[in-house]
C-alpha atoms as an extended CHARMM CRD file, in Angstrom:
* protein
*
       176  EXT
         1         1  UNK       CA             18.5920000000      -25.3040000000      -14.1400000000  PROA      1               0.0000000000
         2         2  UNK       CA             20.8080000000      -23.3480000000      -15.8460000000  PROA      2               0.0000000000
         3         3  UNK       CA             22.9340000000      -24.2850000000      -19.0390000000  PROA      3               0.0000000000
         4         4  UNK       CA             26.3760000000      -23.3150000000      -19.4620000000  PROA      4               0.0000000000
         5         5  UNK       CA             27.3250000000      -21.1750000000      -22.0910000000  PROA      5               0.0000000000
         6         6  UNK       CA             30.1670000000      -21.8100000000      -24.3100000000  PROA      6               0.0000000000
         7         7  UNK       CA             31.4820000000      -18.5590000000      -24.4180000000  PROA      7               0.0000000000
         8         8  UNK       CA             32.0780000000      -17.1450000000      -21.3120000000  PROA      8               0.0000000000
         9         9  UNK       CA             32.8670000000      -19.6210000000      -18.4720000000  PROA      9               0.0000000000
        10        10  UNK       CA             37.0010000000      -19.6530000000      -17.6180000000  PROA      10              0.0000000000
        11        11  UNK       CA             38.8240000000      -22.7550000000      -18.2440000000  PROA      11              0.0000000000
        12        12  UNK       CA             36.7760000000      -25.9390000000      -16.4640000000  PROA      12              0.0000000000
        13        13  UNK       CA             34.0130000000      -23.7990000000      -14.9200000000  PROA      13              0.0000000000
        14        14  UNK       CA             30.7190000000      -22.3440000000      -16.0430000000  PROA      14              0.0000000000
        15        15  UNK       CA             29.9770000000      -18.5180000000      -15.2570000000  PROA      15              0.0000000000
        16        16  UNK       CA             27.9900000000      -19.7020000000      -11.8440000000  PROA      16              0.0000000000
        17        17  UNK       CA             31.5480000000      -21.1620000000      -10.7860000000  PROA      17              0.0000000000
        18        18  UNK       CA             30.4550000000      -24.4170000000      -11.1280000000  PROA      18              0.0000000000
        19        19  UNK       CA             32.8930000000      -26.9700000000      -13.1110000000  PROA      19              0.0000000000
        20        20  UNK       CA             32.4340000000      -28.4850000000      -15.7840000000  PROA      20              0.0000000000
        21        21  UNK       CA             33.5570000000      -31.9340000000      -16.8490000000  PROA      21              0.0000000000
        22        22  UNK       CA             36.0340000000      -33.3470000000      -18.8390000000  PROA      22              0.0000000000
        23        23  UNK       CA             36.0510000000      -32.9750000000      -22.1640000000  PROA      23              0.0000000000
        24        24  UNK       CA             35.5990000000      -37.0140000000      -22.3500000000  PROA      24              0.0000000000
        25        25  UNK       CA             32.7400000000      -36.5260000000      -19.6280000000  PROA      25              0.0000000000
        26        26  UNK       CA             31.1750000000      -34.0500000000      -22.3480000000  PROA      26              0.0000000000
        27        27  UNK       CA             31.1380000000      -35.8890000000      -24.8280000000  PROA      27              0.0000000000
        28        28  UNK       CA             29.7590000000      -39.6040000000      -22.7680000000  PROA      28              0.0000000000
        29        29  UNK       CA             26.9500000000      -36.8820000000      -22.3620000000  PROA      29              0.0000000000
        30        30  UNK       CA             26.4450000000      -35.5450000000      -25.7720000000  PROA      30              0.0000000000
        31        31  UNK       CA             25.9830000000      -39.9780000000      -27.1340000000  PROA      31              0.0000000000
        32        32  UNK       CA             23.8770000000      -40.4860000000      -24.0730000000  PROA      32              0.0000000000
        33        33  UNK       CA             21.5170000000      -37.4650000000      -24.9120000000  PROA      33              0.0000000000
        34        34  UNK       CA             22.5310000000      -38.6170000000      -28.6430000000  PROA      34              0.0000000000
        35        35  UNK       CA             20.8170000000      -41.9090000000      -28.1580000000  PROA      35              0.0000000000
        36        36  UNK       CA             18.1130000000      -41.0610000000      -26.1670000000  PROA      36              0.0000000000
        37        37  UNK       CA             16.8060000000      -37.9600000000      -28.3790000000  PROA      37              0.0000000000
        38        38  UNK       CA             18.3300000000      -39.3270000000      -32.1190000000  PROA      38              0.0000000000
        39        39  UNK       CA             18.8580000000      -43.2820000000      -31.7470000000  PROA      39              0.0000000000
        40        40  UNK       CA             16.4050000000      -45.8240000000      -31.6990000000  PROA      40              0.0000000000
        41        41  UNK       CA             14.9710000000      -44.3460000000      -28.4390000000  PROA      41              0.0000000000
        42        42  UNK       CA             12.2500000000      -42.0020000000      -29.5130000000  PROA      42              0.0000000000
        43        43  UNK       CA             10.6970000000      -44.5230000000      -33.0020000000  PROA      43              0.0000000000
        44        44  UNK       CA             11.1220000000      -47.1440000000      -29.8050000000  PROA      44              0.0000000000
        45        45  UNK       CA              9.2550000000      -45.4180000000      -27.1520000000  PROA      45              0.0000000000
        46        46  UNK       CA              5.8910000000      -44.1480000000      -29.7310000000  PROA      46              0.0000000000
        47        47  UNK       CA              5.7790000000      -47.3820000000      -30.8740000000  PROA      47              0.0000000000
        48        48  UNK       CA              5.5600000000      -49.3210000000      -27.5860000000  PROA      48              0.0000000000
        49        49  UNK       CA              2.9470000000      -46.7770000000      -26.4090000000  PROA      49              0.0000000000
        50        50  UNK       CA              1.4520000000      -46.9230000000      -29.5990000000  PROA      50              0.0000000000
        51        51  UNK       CA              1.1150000000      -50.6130000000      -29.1610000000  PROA      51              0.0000000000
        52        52  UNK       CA              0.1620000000      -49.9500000000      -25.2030000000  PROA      52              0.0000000000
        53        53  UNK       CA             -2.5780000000      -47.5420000000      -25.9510000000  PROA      53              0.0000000000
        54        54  UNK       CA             -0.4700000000      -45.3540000000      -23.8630000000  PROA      54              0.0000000000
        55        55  UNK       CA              0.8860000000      -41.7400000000      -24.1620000000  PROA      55              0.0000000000
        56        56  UNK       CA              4.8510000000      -41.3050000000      -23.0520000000  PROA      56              0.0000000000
        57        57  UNK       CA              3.8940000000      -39.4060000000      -19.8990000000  PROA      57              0.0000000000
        58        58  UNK       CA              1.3590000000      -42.2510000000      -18.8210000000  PROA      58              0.0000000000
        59        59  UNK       CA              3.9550000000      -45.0960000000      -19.3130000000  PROA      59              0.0000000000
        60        60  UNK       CA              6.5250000000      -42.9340000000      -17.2830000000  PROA      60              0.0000000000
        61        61  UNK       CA              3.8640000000      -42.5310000000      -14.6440000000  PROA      61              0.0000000000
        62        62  UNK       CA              2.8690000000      -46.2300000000      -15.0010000000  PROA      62              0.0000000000
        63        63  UNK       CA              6.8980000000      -46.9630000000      -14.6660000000  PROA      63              0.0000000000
        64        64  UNK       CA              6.9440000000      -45.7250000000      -11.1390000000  PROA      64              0.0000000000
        65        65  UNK       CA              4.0870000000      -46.6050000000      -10.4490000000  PROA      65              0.0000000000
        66        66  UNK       CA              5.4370000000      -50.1040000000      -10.8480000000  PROA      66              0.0000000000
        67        67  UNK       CA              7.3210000000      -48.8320000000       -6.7780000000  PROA      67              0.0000000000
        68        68  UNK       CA              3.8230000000      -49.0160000000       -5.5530000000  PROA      68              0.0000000000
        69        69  UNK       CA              1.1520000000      -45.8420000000       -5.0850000000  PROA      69              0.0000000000
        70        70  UNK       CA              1.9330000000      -41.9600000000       -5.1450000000  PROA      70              0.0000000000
        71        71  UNK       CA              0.4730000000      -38.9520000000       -4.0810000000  PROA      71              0.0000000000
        72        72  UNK       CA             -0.6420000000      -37.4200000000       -6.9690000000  PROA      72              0.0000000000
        73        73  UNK       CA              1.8930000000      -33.8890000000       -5.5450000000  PROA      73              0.0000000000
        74        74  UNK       CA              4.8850000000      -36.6030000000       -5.3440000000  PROA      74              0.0000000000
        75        75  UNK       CA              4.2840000000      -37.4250000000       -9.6190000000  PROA      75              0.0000000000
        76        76  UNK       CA              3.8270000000      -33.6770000000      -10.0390000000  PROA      76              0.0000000000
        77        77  UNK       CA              7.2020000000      -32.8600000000       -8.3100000000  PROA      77              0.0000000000
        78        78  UNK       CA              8.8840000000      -36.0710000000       -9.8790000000  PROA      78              0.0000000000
        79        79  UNK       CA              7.9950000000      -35.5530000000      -13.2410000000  PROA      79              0.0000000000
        80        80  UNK       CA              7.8940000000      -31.7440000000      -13.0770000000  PROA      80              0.0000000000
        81        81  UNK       CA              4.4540000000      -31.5630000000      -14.5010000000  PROA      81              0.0000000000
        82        82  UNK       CA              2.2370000000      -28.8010000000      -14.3020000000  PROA      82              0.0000000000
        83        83  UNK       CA             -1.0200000000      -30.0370000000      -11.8280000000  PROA      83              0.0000000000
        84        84  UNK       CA             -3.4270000000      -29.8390000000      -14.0610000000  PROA      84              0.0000000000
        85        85  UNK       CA             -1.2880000000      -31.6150000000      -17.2630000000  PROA      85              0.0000000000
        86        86  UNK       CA             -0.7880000000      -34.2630000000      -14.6700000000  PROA      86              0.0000000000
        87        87  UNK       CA             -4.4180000000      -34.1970000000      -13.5600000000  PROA      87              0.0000000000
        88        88  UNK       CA             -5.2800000000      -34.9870000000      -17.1120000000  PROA      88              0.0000000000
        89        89  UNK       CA             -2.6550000000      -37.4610000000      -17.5350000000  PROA      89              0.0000000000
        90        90  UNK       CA             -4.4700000000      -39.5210000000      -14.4460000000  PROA      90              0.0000000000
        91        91  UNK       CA             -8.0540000000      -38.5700000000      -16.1310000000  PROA      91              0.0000000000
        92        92  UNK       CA             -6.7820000000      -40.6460000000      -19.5460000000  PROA      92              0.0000000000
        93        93  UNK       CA             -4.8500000000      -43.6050000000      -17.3900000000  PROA      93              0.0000000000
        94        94  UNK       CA             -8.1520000000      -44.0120000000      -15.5060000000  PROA      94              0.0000000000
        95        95  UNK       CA            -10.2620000000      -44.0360000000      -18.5160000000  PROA      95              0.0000000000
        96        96  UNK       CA             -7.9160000000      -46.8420000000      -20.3200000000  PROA      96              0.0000000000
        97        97  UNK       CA             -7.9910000000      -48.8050000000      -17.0100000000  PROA      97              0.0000000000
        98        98  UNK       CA             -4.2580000000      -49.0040000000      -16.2050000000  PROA      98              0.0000000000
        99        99  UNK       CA             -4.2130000000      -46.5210000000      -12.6030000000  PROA      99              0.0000000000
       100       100  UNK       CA             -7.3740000000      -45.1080000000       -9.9840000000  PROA      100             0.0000000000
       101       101  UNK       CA             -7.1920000000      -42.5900000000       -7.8570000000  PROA      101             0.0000000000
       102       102  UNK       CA             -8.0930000000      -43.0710000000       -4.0800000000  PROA      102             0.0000000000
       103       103  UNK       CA             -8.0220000000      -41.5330000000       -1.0430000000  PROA      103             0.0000000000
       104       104  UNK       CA             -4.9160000000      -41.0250000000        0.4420000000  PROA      104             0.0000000000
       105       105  UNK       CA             -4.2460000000      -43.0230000000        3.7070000000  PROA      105             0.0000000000
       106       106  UNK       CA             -2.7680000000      -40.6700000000        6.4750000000  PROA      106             0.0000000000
       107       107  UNK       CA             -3.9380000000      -37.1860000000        4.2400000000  PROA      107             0.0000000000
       108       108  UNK       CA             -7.5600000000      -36.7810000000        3.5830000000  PROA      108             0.0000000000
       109       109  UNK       CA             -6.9630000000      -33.7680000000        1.6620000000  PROA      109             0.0000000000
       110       110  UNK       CA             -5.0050000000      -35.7660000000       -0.6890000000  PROA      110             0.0000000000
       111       111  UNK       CA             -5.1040000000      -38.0700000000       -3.1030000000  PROA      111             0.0000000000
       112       112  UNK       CA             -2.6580000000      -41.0150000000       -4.4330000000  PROA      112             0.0000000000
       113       113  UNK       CA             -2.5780000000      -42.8490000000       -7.4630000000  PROA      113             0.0000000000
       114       114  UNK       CA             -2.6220000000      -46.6340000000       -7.9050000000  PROA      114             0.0000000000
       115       115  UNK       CA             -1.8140000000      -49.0300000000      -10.8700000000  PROA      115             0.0000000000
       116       116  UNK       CA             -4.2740000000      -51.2070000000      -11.6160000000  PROA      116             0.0000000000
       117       117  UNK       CA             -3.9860000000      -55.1260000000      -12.7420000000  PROA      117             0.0000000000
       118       118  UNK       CA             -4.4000000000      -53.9640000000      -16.2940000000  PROA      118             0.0000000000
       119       119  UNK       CA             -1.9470000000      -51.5440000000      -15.6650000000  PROA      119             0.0000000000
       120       120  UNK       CA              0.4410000000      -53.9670000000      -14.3970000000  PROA      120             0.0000000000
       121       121  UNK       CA             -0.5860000000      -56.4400000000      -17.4570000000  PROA      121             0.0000000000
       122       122  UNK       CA              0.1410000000      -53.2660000000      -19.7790000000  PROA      122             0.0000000000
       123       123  UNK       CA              3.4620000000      -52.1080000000      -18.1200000000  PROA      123             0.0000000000
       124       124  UNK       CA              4.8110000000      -56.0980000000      -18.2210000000  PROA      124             0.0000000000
       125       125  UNK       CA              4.2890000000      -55.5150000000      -22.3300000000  PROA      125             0.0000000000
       126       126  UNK       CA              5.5100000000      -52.6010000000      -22.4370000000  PROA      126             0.0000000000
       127       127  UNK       CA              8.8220000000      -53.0510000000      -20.3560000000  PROA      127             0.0000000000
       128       128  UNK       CA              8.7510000000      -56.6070000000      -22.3150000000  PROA      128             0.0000000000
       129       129  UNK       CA              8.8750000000      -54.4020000000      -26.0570000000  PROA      129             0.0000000000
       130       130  UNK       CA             11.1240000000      -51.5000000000      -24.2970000000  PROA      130             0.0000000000
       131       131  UNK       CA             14.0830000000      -53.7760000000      -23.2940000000  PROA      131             0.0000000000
       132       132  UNK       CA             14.5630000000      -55.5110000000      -26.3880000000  PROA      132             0.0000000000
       133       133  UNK       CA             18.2960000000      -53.6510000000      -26.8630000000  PROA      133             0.0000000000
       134       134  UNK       CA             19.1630000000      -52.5540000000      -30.5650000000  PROA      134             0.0000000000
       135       135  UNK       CA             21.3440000000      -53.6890000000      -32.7100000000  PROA      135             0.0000000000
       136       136  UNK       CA             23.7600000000      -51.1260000000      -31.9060000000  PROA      136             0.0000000000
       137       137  UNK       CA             23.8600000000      -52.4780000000      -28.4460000000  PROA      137             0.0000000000
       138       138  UNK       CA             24.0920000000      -55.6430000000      -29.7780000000  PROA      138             0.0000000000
       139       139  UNK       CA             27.1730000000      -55.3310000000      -31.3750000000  PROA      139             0.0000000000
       140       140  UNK       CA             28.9120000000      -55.1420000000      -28.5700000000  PROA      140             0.0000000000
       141       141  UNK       CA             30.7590000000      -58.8230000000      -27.0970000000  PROA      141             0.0000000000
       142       142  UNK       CA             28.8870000000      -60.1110000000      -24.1450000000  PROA      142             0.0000000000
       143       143  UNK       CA             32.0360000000      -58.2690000000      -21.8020000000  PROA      143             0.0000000000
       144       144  UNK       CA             31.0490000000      -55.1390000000      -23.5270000000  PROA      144             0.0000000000
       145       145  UNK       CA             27.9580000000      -55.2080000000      -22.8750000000  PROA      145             0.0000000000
       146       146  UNK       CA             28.5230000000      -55.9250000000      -19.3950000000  PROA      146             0.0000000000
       147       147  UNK       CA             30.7180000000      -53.5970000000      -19.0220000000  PROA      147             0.0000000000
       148       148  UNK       CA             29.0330000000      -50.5030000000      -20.4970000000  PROA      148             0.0000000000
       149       149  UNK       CA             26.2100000000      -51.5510000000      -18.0840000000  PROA      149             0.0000000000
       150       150  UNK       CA             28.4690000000      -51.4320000000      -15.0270000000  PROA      150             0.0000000000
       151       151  UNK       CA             29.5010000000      -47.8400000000      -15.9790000000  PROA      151             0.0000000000
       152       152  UNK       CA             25.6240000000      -46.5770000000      -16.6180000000  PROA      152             0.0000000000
       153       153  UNK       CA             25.0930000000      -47.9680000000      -13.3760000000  PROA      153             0.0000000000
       154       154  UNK       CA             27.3470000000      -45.8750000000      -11.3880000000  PROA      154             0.0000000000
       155       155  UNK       CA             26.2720000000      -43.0630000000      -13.5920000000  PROA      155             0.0000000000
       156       156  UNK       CA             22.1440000000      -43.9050000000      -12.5670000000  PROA      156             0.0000000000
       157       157  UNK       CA             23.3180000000      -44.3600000000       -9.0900000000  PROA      157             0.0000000000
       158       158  UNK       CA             25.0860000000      -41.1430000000       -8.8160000000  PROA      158             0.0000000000
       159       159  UNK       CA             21.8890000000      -39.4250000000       -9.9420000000  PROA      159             0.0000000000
       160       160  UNK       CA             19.4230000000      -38.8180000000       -7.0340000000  PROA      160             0.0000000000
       161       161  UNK       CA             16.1860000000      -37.8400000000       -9.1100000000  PROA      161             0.0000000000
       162       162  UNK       CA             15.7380000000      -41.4950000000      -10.9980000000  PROA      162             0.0000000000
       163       163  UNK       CA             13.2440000000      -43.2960000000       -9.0390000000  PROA      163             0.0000000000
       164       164  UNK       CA             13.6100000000      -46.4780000000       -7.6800000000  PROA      164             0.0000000000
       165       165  UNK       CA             11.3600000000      -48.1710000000       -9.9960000000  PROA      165             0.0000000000
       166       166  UNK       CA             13.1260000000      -46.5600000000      -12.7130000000  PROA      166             0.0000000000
       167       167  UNK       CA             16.4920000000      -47.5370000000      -12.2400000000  PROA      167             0.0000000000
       168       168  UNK       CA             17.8410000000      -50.7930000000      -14.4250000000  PROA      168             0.0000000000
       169       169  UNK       CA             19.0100000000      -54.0740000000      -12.4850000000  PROA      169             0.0000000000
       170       170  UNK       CA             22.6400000000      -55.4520000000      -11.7560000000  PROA      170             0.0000000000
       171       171  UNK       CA             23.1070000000      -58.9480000000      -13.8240000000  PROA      171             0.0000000000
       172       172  UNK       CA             25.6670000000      -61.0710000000      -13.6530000000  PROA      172             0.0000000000
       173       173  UNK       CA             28.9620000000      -60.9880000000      -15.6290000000  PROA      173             0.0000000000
       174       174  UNK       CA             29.6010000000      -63.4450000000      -18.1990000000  PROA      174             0.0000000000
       175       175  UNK       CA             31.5260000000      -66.5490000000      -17.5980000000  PROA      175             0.0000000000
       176       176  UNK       CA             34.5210000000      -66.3700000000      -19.6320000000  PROA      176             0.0000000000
Protein backbone atom coordinates (compact mmCIF):
# COMPACT_ATOMS: atom_id res chain seq x y z
CA UNK A 1 0.00 0.00 0.00
CA UNK A 2 1.32 3.05 -0.76
CA UNK A 3 0.54 6.54 0.92
CA UNK A 4 0.17 9.59 -0.96
CA UNK A 5 2.40 12.27 -0.48
CA UNK A 6 1.33 15.74 -0.02
CA UNK A 7 3.72 17.30 -2.07
CA UNK A 8 3.89 16.02 -5.29
CA UNK A 9 0.64 14.49 -6.66
CA UNK A 10 -1.23 17.13 -9.38
CA UNK A 11 -4.50 18.46 -8.45
CA UNK A 12 -6.99 15.32 -7.28
CA UNK A 13 -4.45 12.54 -7.97
CA UNK A 14 -1.59 10.93 -6.12
CA UNK A 15 1.86 10.43 -8.04
CA UNK A 16 0.67 6.60 -9.00
CA UNK A 17 -2.29 8.46 -10.93
CA UNK A 18 -4.64 7.36 -8.66
CA UNK A 19 -7.30 10.09 -7.30
CA UNK A 20 -7.73 11.18 -4.42
CA UNK A 21 -10.92 12.20 -2.66
CA UNK A 22 -12.59 15.14 -1.83
CA UNK A 23 -11.37 17.28 0.43
CA UNK A 24 -14.70 16.46 2.61
CA UNK A 25 -13.90 12.64 1.86
CA UNK A 26 -10.37 13.50 3.53
CA UNK A 27 -11.31 14.74 6.20
CA UNK A 28 -14.60 11.86 7.06
CA UNK A 29 -11.22 9.85 6.97
CA UNK A 30 -8.93 11.78 9.13
CA UNK A 31 -12.29 11.63 12.36
CA UNK A 32 -12.74 8.03 11.42
CA UNK A 33 -8.94 7.18 11.88
CA UNK A 34 -9.34 10.12 14.61
CA UNK A 35 -11.70 8.02 16.61
CA UNK A 36 -10.45 4.82 16.15
CA UNK A 37 -6.61 5.65 17.04
CA UNK A 38 -7.39 8.96 19.62
CA UNK A 39 -11.18 8.55 20.86
CA UNK A 40 -12.48 6.26 23.22
CA UNK A 41 -11.51 3.35 20.90
CA UNK A 42 -8.09 2.27 22.02
CA UNK A 43 -8.77 2.89 26.50
CA UNK A 44 -12.11 0.83 25.12
CA UNK A 45 -10.58 -2.00 23.35
CA UNK A 46 -7.46 -2.79 26.38
CA UNK A 47 -9.95 -2.64 28.73
CA UNK A 48 -12.47 -5.14 27.31
CA UNK A 49 -9.53 -7.51 26.63
CA UNK A 50 -8.21 -6.69 29.80
CA UNK A 51 -11.45 -7.76 31.31
CA UNK A 52 -11.57 -10.86 28.59
CA UNK A 53 -8.18 -12.15 29.46
CA UNK A 54 -7.64 -11.51 25.87
CA UNK A 55 -4.90 -9.75 23.77
CA UNK A 56 -6.35 -7.34 20.74
CA UNK A 57 -5.16 -9.76 18.06
CA UNK A 58 -6.98 -12.79 19.84
CA UNK A 59 -10.36 -10.91 20.16
CA UNK A 60 -10.00 -9.89 16.39
CA UNK A 61 -9.32 -13.52 15.63
CA UNK A 62 -12.10 -14.60 18.06
CA UNK A 63 -14.40 -11.83 16.09
CA UNK A 64 -14.28 -13.81 12.92
CA UNK A 65 -14.13 -16.56 14.27
CA UNK A 66 -17.63 -15.79 15.45
CA UNK A 67 -18.34 -16.70 10.93
CA UNK A 68 -17.48 -20.17 11.90
CA UNK A 69 -13.77 -22.05 11.49
CA UNK A 70 -10.64 -20.84 9.39
CA UNK A 71 -7.71 -22.19 8.00
CA UNK A 72 -5.15 -21.02 10.00
CA UNK A 73 -3.40 -19.44 6.07
CA UNK A 74 -7.01 -17.67 5.62
CA UNK A 75 -6.35 -15.58 9.43
CA UNK A 76 -2.75 -15.12 8.29
CA UNK A 77 -3.81 -13.49 4.93
CA UNK A 78 -6.87 -11.69 6.67
CA UNK A 79 -5.16 -10.20 9.35
CA UNK A 80 -1.81 -9.82 7.57
CA UNK A 81 0.07 -11.55 10.29
CA UNK A 82 3.31 -12.97 10.03
CA UNK A 83 2.82 -17.19 10.44
CA UNK A 84 4.53 -17.62 13.21
CA UNK A 85 3.00 -14.24 15.27
CA UNK A 86 -0.23 -15.86 14.30
CA UNK A 87 0.94 -19.33 15.31
CA UNK A 88 1.54 -17.89 18.71
CA UNK A 89 -1.54 -15.98 18.79
CA UNK A 90 -3.49 -19.60 18.38
CA UNK A 91 -0.80 -21.16 21.02
CA UNK A 92 -2.20 -18.36 23.80
CA UNK A 93 -6.14 -18.65 22.57
CA UNK A 94 -5.73 -22.42 23.05
CA UNK A 95 -4.12 -22.17 26.35
CA UNK A 96 -7.01 -19.65 27.74
CA UNK A 97 -9.61 -22.06 26.23
CA UNK A 98 -11.45 -19.73 23.83
CA UNK A 99 -10.25 -21.58 20.04
CA UNK A 100 -8.49 -25.43 19.10
CA UNK A 101 -6.92 -26.25 16.32
CA UNK A 102 -8.01 -29.37 14.22
CA UNK A 103 -7.51 -30.98 11.27
CA UNK A 104 -8.67 -29.45 8.37
CA UNK A 105 -11.57 -31.27 6.53
CA UNK A 106 -10.82 -31.51 2.69
CA UNK A 107 -6.69 -30.51 3.36
CA UNK A 108 -4.75 -32.82 5.50
CA UNK A 109 -1.81 -30.72 5.25
CA UNK A 110 -3.69 -28.04 6.88
CA UNK A 111 -5.03 -26.95 9.73
CA UNK A 112 -8.22 -24.67 10.79
CA UNK A 113 -9.04 -22.99 13.79
CA UNK A 114 -12.24 -23.31 15.84
CA UNK A 115 -13.87 -21.19 18.68
CA UNK A 116 -14.63 -22.93 21.46
CA UNK A 117 -17.89 -22.58 23.90
CA UNK A 118 -15.74 -20.51 26.19
CA UNK A 119 -14.73 -18.67 23.39
CA UNK A 120 -18.14 -17.98 22.33
CA UNK A 121 -19.09 -17.22 26.21
CA UNK A 122 -15.95 -14.75 26.12
CA UNK A 123 -16.67 -13.07 22.69
CA UNK A 124 -20.68 -12.55 23.87
CA UNK A 125 -18.85 -10.30 26.89
CA UNK A 126 -16.73 -8.87 25.03
CA UNK A 127 -18.97 -7.69 22.02
CA UNK A 128 -21.55 -7.05 25.09
CA UNK A 129 -18.64 -4.30 26.78
CA UNK A 130 -17.43 -3.24 23.04
CA UNK A 131 -20.86 -1.93 21.82
CA UNK A 132 -21.74 0.11 24.62
CA UNK A 133 -21.42 3.55 22.23
CA UNK A 134 -19.79 6.69 24.01
CA UNK A 135 -21.06 9.53 24.98
CA UNK A 136 -19.95 11.26 22.00
CA UNK A 137 -22.12 8.98 20.02
CA UNK A 138 -24.64 9.52 22.31
CA UNK A 139 -25.13 12.93 21.77
CA UNK A 140 -26.39 12.54 18.74
CA UNK A 141 -30.75 12.50 18.37
CA UNK A 142 -31.96 9.03 17.74
CA UNK A 143 -32.19 10.26 13.59
CA UNK A 144 -28.58 11.04 13.95
CA UNK A 145 -27.62 8.25 15.08
CA UNK A 146 -29.41 6.41 12.56
CA UNK A 147 -28.32 8.20 10.12
CA UNK A 148 -24.54 8.28 10.67
CA UNK A 149 -25.02 4.46 10.81
CA UNK A 150 -26.61 4.30 7.36
CA UNK A 151 -23.59 6.21 5.92
CA UNK A 152 -20.80 3.82 7.80
CA UNK A 153 -22.70 1.19 6.32
CA UNK A 154 -22.27 1.98 2.77
CA UNK A 155 -18.78 2.95 3.67
CA UNK A 156 -18.19 -0.99 5.40
CA UNK A 157 -19.99 -2.32 2.46
CA UNK A 158 -17.91 -0.66 -0.09
CA UNK A 159 -14.86 -2.16 1.59
CA UNK A 160 -14.15 -5.78 0.44
CA UNK A 161 -11.47 -6.83 3.18
CA UNK A 162 -14.01 -6.53 6.43
CA UNK A 163 -15.15 -9.93 7.08
CA UNK A 164 -18.47 -10.96 7.33
CA UNK A 165 -18.46 -11.49 10.93
CA UNK A 166 -16.99 -8.21 11.30
CA UNK A 167 -19.29 -6.06 9.68
CA UNK A 168 -22.09 -4.14 12.05
CA UNK A 169 -25.96 -4.94 11.51
CA UNK A 170 -28.78 -2.81 9.75
CA UNK A 171 -31.48 -1.67 12.60
CA UNK A 172 -34.39 -0.12 12.12
CA UNK A 173 -35.06 3.65 11.85
CA UNK A 174 -36.78 5.38 14.51
CA UNK A 175 -40.43 6.03 14.49
CA UNK A 176 -40.88 9.62 14.37
Amino acid sequence: MTIPDRATPAAGQRADGAVLGTDAAREAWRAMLALTFGGQAPSRMHAVCHACDLTPAALKILLLLSGGPRPMRELVETFRHDPSYLTSVIDLMERRGVARREPHPTDRRAKRVVMTEEGERVLAHAEELLSVPPASVQMLTPDEQHQLLALLMRVVDAEPGIHPAMRPRPVPAPSG
